[in-house]
N, C-alpha and C positions, 0 to 999 in steps of 0.2 A: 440573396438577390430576390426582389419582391416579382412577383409575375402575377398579371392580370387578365380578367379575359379579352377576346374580339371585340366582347360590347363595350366595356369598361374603355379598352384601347381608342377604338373609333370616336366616343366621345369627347377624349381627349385629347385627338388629333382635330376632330370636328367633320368626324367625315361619315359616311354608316357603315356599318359596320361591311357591307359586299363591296363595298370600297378599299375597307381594310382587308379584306378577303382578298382581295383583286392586287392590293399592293404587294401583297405576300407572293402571291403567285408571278406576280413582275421582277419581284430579286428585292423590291425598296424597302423591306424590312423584313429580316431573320426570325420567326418563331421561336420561340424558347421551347416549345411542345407544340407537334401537330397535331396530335391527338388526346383529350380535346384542345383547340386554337389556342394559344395565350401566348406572350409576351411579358419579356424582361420592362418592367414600366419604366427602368434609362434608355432602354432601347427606343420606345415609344414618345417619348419626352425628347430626343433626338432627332426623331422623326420629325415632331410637330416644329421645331427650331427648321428643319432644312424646308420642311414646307413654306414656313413664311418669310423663307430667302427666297421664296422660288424655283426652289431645285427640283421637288417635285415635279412641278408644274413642266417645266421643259422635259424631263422626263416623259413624262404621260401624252406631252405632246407628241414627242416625238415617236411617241412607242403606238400610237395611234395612229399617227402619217402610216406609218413601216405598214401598218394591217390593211389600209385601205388601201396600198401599191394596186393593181390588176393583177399582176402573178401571186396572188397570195395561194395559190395549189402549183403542189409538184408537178412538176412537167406531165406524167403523167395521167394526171386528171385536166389538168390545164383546158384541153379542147371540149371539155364537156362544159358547153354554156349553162344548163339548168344547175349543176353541181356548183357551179363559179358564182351564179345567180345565187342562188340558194343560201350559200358562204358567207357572204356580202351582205347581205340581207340581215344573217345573224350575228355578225361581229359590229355593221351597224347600229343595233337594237343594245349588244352589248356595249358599246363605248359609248351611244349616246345615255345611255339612261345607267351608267358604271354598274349593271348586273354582276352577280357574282358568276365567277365560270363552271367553278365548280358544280352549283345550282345548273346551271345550263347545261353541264357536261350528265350530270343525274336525269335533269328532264328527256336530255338526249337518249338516254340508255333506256329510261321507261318506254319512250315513242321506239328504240328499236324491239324491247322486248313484245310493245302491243304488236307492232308489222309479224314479229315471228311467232305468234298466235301463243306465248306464253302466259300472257294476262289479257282477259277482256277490261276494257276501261268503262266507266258508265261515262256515257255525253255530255259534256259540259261540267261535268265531277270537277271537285278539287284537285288539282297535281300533287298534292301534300299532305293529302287525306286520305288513310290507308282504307277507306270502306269506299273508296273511288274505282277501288280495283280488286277486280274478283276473275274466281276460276283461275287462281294461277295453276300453270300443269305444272310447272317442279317446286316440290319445297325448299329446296338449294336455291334456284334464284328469288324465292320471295323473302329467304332469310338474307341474303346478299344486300339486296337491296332497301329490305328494314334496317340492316345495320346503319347502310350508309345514309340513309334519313335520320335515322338519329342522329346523326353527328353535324348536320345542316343547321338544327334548332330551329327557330322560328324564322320562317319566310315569309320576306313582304315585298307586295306587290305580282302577285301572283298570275293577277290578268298577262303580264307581259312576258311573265314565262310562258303562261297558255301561248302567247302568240307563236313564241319560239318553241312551242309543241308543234305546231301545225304547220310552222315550214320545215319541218323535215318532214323528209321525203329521202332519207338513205338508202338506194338501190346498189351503191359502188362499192367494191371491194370488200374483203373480210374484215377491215378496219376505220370503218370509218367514224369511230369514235375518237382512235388516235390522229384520224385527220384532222375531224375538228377543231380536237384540242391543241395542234400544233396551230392551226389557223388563230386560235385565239390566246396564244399564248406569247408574250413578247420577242420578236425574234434574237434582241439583245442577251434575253435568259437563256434563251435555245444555245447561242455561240458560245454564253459565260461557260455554258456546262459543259460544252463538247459535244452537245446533243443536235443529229440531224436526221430529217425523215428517212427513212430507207428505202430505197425504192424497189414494190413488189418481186420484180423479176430476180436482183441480186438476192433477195431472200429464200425466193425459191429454186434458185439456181446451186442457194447456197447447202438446203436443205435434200433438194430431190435425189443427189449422189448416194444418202443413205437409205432410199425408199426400200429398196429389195433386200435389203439385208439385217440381221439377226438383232436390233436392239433395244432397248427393254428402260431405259431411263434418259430422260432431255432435259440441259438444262440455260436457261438464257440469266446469265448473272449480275444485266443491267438494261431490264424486257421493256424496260418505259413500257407502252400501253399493251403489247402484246403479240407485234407481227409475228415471231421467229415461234414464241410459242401456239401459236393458230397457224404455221404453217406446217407443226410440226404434228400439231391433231390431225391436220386434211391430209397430210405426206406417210408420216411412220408407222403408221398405225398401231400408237402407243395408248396405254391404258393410260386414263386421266390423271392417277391417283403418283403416275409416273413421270409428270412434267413439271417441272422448277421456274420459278419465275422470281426475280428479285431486283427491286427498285429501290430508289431515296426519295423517290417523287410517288408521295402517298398519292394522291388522285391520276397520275397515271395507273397505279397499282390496281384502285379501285375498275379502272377501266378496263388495265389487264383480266381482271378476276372474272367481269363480266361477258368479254369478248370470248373467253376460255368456256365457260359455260355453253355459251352460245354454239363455239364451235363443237361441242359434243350433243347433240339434238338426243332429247328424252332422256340424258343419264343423269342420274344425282347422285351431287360428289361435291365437296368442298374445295375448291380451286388448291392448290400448294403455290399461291404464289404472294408473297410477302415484302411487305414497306422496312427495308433496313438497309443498312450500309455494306455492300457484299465484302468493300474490302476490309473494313475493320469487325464486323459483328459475325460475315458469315463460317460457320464451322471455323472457330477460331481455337480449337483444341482446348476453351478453359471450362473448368469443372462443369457448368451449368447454362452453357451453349447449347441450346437445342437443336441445330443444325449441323453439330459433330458426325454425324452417321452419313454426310454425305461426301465425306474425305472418301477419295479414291473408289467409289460407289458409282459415278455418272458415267454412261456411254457416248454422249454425244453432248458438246457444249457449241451455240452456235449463236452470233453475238455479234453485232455494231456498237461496240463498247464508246467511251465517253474519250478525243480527243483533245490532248492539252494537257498543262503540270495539275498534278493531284495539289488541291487548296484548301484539304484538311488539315492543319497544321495544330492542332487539339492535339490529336492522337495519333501514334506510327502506324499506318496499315503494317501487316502481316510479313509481306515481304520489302518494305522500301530498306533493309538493309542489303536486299538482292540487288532492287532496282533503283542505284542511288540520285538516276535525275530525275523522280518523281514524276514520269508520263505515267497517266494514266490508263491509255491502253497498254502500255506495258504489264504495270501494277495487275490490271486484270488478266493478262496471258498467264502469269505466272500465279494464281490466283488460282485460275480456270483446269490448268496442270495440276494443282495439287489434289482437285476435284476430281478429276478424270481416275480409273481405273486404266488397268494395266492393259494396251490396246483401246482404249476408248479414243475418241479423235475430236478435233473441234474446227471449227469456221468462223474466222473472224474477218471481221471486214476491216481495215487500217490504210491510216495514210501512206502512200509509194515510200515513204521517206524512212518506213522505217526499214528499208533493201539498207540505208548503204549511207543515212548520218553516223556520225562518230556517237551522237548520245545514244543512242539505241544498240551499242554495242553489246550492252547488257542482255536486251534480252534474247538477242540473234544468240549468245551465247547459251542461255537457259533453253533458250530450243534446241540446240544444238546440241545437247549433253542429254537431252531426257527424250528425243525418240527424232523422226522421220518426219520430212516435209513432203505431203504429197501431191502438194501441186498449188502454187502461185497464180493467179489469175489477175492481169493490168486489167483494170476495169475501167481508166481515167477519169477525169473531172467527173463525179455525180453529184457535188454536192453544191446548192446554191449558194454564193457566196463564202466559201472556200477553195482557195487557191490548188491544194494539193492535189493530185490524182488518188485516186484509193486502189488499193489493190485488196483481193480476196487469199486468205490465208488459210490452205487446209494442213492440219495436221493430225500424224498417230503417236500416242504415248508409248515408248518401251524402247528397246534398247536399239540404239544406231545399229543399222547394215552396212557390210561394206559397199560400193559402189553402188550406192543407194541412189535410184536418178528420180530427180525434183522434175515432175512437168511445170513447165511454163505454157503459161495460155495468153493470149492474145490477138483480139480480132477474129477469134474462129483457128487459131492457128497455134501449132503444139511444137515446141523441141523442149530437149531434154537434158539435164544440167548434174553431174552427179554431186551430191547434198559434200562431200569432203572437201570439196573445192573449197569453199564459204570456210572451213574452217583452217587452210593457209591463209585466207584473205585479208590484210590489213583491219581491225575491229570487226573480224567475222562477216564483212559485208556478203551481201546475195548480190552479187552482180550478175544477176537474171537476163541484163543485155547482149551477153557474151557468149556465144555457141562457141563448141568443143573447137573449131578453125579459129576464131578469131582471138580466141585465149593463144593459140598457137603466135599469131601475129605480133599481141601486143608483148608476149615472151620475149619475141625476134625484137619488138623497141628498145625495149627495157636492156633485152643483151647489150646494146650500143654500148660503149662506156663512154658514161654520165656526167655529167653535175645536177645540181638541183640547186632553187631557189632556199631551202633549208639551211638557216644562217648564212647562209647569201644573200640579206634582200630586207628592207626597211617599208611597211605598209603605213598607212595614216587613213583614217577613216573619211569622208568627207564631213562637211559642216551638219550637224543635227540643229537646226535652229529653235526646235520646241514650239513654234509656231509658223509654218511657211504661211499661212494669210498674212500675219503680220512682216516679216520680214521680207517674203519673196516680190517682189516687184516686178510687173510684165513689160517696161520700159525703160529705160534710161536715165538715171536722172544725175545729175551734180552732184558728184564727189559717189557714186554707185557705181561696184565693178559687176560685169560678166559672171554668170553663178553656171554652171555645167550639173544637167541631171544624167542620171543615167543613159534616157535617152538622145541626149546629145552626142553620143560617146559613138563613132563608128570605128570600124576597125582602119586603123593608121593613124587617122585623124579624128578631131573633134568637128562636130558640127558647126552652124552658126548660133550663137546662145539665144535664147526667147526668155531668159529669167537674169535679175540684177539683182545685187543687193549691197546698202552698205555694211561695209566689213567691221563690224563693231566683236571682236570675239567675247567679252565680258555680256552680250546679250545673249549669246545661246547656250544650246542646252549641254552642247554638246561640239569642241570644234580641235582638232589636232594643233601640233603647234604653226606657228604661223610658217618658220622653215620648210615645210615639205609643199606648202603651194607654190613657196619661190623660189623651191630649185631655179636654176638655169637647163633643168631640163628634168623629165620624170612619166611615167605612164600611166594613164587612166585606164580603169576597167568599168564596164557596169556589171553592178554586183548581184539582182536581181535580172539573172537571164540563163537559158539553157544550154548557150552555147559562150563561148569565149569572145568576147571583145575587146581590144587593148585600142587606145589610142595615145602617139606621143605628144606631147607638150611644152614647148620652150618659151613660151610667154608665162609663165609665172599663173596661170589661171585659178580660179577659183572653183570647189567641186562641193554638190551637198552629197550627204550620204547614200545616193543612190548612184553614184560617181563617185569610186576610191580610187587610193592612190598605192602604187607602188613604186619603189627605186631597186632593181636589182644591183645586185655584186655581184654577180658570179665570175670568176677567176677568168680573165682573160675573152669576156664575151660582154662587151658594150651593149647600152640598153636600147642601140636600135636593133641589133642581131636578137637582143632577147622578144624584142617587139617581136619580130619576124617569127619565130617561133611562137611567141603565145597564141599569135592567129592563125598559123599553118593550120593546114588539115590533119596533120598527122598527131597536132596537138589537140585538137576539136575532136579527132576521134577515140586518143587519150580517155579527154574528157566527157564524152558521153559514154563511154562503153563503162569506164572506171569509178567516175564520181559522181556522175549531172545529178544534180536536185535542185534545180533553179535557182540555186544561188552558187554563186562562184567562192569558195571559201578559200581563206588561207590556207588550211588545213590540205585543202586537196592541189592548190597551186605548187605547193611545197613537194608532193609528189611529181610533180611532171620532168621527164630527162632530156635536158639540155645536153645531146651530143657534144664529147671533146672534140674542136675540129682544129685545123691548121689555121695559121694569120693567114693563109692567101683564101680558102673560103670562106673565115671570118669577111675577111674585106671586101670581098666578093659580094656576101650576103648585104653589108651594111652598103652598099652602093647601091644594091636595088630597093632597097628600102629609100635612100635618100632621094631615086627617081619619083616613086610612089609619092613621100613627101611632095616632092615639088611637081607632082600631078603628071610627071609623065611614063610612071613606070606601072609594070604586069605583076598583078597577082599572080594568076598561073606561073610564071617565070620564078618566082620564090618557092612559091608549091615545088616545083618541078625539081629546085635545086636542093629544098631542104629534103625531099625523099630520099634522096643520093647521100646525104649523109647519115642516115640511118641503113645505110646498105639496103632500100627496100624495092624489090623486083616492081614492073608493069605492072604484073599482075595484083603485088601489093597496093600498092598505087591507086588503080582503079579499085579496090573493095574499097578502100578508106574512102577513095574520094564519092565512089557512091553511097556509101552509109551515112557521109556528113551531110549531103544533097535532100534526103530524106527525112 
């Protein structure tokens, strides 16, 4: 395969070469080698064909709008107008005149090293001229940053870099290289990757638990620009030559190595931290691995690893025969472990989701077998534009204790879960909701004797259309039926519809058979929600995918009795202490226990539900009765109902 260089490439494409720089860094085309730049020339010749379709172009549009938004900083810096000002200023300059970032992210680092009186600069010097800058105090940072100028090659247009020397002015945080670089970097590559800012105080909240105490090596195994390890020079008080850093993203790396420097004032020392792939290159046990010595060597690994499926499909990382649904924070837990020393501990920051999805059963298990959870922290929503809560994950390597108690944190607020539990639990879940009483409670449900939706019960997904602009319709038209989203779905009943569509099922992407919308009767749920919503349905109605369908079986309990039960409270509180992950799955519906009852409170229940239907019947009054068939006290009663309340 022929590979040519940045300049060669750019030509080719018709663009300059900080253009093609800048594509690189947006995701619009793979490097064959990043060190130095070059490209597969099919690769490049691919490129130039989707350019003069215009695909680019929308691209770059769009990746342009997304940076000039106003929230382009973390919440955290947000209120600081000259910072905001400042930002804006520079990513204008960048996207107007397509600057390369990298050049920008170097100018950056020069202008912080002149503020920290490392190098005097002459006035109006060249930026790319090494006799521009003199008295450097360390020879560690003057070789750092000749390296990375060599690897620039020739820069043009220099004046406009000058500019963008002179508006910075970084006074904020210990990182504010890796700020900038997220502000200029496409937010699209940020999500492809799994990659989001981390915000100061979770990092140091993450790292300050081991200040006081005895440890001697750090290691962050996916450091992007460098928070974790700059929090861990100003925290631990670790020797430099003792802290690991290791990226895929060489120019954050470069920024790492820099900011690391920085944080150790007057020491000269060659940064340890490294452009590689941690899950396939690092300490891979094969002959001529230079990173073998840090198997089971690390004291502390502490890390906002990359969320999403692992999309190297070249090569098996290390463990994906462990972790066979290819998450990638997974991949690195288990990763990270093998790294770890005996008693060595780590802090990961992870989606809520991995408590208590079925795919993640994998690695609740590998934690589970190779030491001690010491304490889960709900940290919720941090991140912009991800749905998920995050939780904070601390753990110690070595051998399980018995009644080993897992703190939960949350809100300021601590109870205490013993770690054995999790591993009776259905796929190892951490059901971290459930204090030592209310474990007692849902015992007492589950005692009931049962049935279960579990070969009992026929689902159907709603319609996936592959395009709701095109197909979804805000009005009514001839020969267009009623279309039901999730949000129309209330409990009992369906709302009034605000969406039509003709029913063509050969147009979409995606649509069950046409049988289960025209039952003569059947129940909607929305699928994307925290709590349980069931509505029935005997008009034959239409649902998209955010509105499915279910038809229960179960032996001797009609689907409005089952209705009744999927919205109870006793069933919501099922649901949230056992499953909730904002999505309603089969998977966990399948667990829920439908009490054996008698025909006379069978028909009991299905006559208030049929009030309810025709508008004149009491929730409460269902509540009330379906508690009595589960044998459960007042006092039951009221915890359930106030825990679903909240």
């Amino acid at each position: 395969m022929k590979q040519i260089s940045v300049d060669h490439a750019a030509k080719i494409v018709g663009i300059s070469s900080a253009t093609m720089r800048n594509w690189v860094k947006a995701g619009h085309i793979a490097p064959a080698k990043t060190s130095p730049l070059s490209f597969s020339e099919m690769e490049v010749l691919s490129l130039k064909n989707q350019l003069g379709a215009g695909a680019l172009q929308k691209l770059r549009t769009r990746a342009n709008k997304a940076r000039s938004e106003e929230n382009i900083l973390p919440s955290e810096y947000a209120s600081n107008n000259d910072l905001v000002e400042s930002i804006k200023a520079i990513i204008g300059l960048v996207d107007r005149n397509e600057l390369d970032i990298e050049i920008v992210l170097f100018v950056a680092s020069l202008r912080l090293l002149e503020i920290d009186e490392e190098v005097v600069r002459e006035p109006t010097a060249d930026l790319f001229d090494f006799n521009s800058f003199k008295a450097w105090r360390r020879n560690s940072i003057k070789i750092e940053i000749e390296k990375w100028r060599y690897t620039l090659g020739n820069v043009e247009r220099n004046g406009l870099y000058a500019t963008i020397y002179d508006l910075l002015t970084p006074t904020v945080g210990d990182d504010y290289l890796g700020l900038l670089y997220q502000c200029l970097s496409v937010e699209g590559r940020r999500s492809e990757g799994g990659a989001y800012y981390t915000p100061t105080k979770i990092v140091e909240d993450s790292l300050r638990q081991y200040a006081n105490s005895k440890h001697e090596t750090f290691l962050d195994p996916c450091c992007g620009t460098g928070k974790y390890l700059i929090c861990a020079a100003k925290l631990l008080q670790l020797k430099p030559e003792n802290i690991y850093g290791f990226d895929i993203d060489a120019v954050a790396v470069r920024l790492a190595r820099i900011n690391l420097l920085r944080a150790f004032k007057r020491q000269e020392f060659s940064p340890r931290i490294h452009c590689l792939d941690s899950l396939n290159d690092l300490a891979t046990g094969e002959m001529f691995c230079e990173t073998n010595d840090l198997v089971g060597a690390i004291d502390i690994i502490a890390t906002n690893p990359p969320w999403g499926a692992y999309k190297n499909s070249g090569i098996s990382p290390q463990f994906l025969h462990q972790i066979k649904s290819r998450e990638t924070f997974s991949l690195f837990l288990a990763k990270s472990l093998s790294l770890l020393g005996d008693g060595g501990q780590l802090s990961f920051v992870l989606p809520e989701s991995i408590l208590k999805i079925k795919t993640h059963s994998e690695i609740r298990k590998v934690l589970l077998g190779q030491g001690r959870i010491l304490k889960i922290v709900k940290l919720g929503r941090q991140f912009s534009g991800v749905f998920t809560p995050a939780i904070r994950l601390d753990f110690i390597k070595g051998a399980p204790y018995p009644n080993w108690p897992v703190a939960i944190e949350e809100n300021g607020n601590t109870s205490r879960i013993e770690q054995e539990r999790f591993l009776s639990n259905d796929n190892y879940a951490f059901d971290v909701d459930v204090s030592a009483k209310e474990e007692i409670l849902l015992n007492k449900i589950y005692a009931t004797k049962h049935l279960t939706l579990f070969k009992n019960a026929e689902w159907a997904l709603g319609i996936v259309t592959g395009d709701n602009k095109k197909y979804i319709l805000d009005a009514h038209e001839e020969s267009s039926e009623a279309v039901f989203r999730g949000t129309d779905v209330h409990q009992f009943r369906l709302g009034e519809p605000g969406s039509f569509i003709h029913f063509t099922p050969s147009n979409f992407q995606q649509v069950a058979p046409e049988r289960f919308f025209r039952l003569p009767e059947k129940l909607v749920y929305r699928f994307i929600s925290k709590t349980l919503v069931f509505a029935y349905d005997d008009k034959q109605r239409l649902t998209l995918n955010s509105a499915n369908i279910l038809i229960p079986h179960i032996p001797n309990i009609s689907i409005k009795v089952a209705l009744a039960y999927l919205n109870s409270s006793v069933f919501q509180y099922v649901f949230k202490k056992k499953f909730s992950t904002h999505k309603v799955l089969r998977s966990d519906m399948e667990k829920l226990p439908f009490p054996v009852i008698s025909k006379y409170v069978h028909d009991k229940i299905e006559g208030m539900v049929e009030s309810i239907l025709e508008g004149s019947g009491v929730y409460e009054e269902i509540d009330d009765f379906i508690f009595s068939t589960f044998y459960l006290s007042s006092e039951d009663a009221a915890l359930i109902r106030c825990e679903v309340r909240n």
